[in-house]
C-alpha positions, 0 to 999 in steps of 0.5 A: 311260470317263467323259467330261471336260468342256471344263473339265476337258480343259483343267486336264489338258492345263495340268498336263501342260504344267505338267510337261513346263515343270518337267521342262525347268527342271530338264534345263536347270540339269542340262545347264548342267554337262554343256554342256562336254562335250556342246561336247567331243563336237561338236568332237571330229570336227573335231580329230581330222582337224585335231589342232592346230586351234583354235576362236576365240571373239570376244567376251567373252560367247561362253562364256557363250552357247555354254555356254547353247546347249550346255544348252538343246540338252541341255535340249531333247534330254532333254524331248522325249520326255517331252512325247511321253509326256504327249502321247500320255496325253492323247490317248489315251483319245480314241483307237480302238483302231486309230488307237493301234496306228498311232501307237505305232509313230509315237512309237517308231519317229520317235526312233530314226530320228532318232538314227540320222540325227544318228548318221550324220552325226556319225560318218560325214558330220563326218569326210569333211567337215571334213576337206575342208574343212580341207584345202581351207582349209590348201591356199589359194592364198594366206597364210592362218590357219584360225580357225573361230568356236566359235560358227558351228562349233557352229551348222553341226554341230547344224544338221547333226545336226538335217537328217539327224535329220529327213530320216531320217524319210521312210521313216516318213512315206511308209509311215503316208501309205500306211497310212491311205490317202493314198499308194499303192504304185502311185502311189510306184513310177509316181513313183520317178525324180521322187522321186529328183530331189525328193531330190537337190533336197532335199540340195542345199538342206538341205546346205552348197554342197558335193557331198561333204555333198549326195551324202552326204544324198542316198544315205541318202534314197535307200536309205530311200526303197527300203526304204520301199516294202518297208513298204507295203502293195500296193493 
């Protein structure tokens, strides 16, 4: 294969940003008119466990905000892959074949982990939570008119999302650590009560200052976490 120059590595690594800023662009004026119904989607859990809820908006610009969020998110969502893509056209020609069949499965498997994360959270951690929530504020002890802010809502569900996406990734960062050698089984089962902690630790911080969303983060880490082990190779 004939070798690129420093110049040259450069004008094919600006022209692959160049791409994925256009492909951007253009998700973005696309998701300003699927903003509303990605809203919809991330309200949908709360009002169906509150069917006569409302959300309150306190400014004027809100609307605007929140539809400019919504767009950006959808934006994000849809080019991301795409910047992979092009990530991994550019480096891979530099790649050993054996490096190549380690990161395909990388830049397979990460996606769909995290899918499967925000998936659990939207359809099994939303509606025990908001629930909750609900009715612990309906319930006060004193006069009171639940009106949560569109804006915090919609903040709290995507930071939601977003933690579970990316706390689904264990399994795959533990099992490529132990595939190039970084981690070893041995070391992995010697730690298993430590790690149980450090997750338990970790779904306290990453969650709201409630047990339900904490146990609910925590035992999904730690089912990855055993299944993890199943992967990896014996030393």
């Amino acid at each position: 294969m004939k070798k690129m120059t420093m110049i040259q590595h450069f004008s094919e690594l600006r022209r692959r940003i160049l791409w994925v800023a256009v492909f951007f662009l253009v998700a973005l004026v696309l998701g300003w008119y699927v903003a509303p119904f990605a809203q919809l989607l991330l309200t949908k859990p709360l009002l169906e466990v509150w069917p006569d809820g409302m959300l309150l908006y306190t400014g004027l610009t809100d609307g605007l905000m929140i539809r400019f969020s919504m767009a950006s998110l959808f934006a994000l969502v849809c080019v991301l892959p795409f910047a992979l893509w092009q990530l991994w056209m550019y480096v891979e020609p530099a790649l050993k074949k054996n490096e190549r069949r380690l990161i395909w499965p990388v830049l397979i498997l990460s996606p769909i982990l995290f899918l499967l994360g925000a998936a659990f959270a939207f359809y099994v951690l939303f509606p025990i939570v908001f629930k909750f929530f609900v009715d612990l504020n309906q319930n006060a002890s004193v006069p009171s008119a639940l009106l949560p802010v569109a804006r915090d809502y919609l903040r709290f569900a995507i930071g939601m999302l977003k933690v579970f996406g990316v706390a689904f990734q264990l399994p795959l960062v533990l099992v490529l650590l132990n595939r190039i050698g970084v981690l070893k089984k041995s070391l992995v089962l010697k730690m298993r009560r430590y790690a149980i902690v450090f997750i338990v630790v970790v779904a306290a911080v990453l969650t709201p200052p409630d047990v339900v969303s904490q146990v609910m983060l925590a035992v999904p880490m730690w089912l990855l976490f055993e299944g993890s082990i199943l992967f990896m190779r014996k030393d």
